[in-house]
C-alpha positions, -999 to 999 in steps of 0.1 A, spaced: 0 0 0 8 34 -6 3 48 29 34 18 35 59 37 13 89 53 21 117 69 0 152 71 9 168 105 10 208 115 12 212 151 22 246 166 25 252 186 57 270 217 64 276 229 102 286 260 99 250 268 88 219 268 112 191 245 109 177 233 89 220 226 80 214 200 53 199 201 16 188 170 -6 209 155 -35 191 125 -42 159 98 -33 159 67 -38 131 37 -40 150 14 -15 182 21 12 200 -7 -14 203 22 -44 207 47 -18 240 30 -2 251 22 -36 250 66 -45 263 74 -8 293 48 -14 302 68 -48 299 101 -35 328 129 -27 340 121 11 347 159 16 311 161 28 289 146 55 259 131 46 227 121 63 203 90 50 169 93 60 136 71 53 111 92 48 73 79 46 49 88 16 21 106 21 21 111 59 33 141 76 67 140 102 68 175 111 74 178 149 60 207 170 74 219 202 46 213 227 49 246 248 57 267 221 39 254 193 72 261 171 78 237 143 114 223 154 120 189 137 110 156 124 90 131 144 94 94 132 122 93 107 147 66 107 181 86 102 215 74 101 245 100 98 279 92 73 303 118 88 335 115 63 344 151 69 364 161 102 351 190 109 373 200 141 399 214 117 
């Protein structure tokens, strides 16, 4: 089923921005292709993974303040090739 659908997303990070500190550069159908693309990409960035589902909304809300501040439910793993202490 549809509602049952996720898509895999790579987003390359940047910390010396503030959030939202990542941008997409590619989805993919299963985490299979998308750990294929990660494995080919430069390593002089960091990258995220995350599963995203279809058709269902993930925002997260700050309960006292009512301030949209994240993602609620999202599977996300972190590929951090970049040392960024330097």
């Amino acid at each position: 089923m549809l509602e049952d659908t996720f898509i895999w997303g790579i987003f390359v990070t940047d910390s010396s921005k503030t959030f939202p500190n990542f941008f997409p550069v590619g989805l993919y159908t299963t985490r299979e292709l998308a750990m294929q693309q990660l494995e080919s990409m430069s390593k002089e960035y960091n990258y995220h993974l995350l599963k995203m589902p279809i058709n269902k909304d993930f925002s997260y809300y700050h309960r006292k303040s009512g301030k949209l501040v994240g993602m609620d439910g999202i599977h996300h793993e972190h590929y951090h090739f970049l040392d960024e202490s330097k």
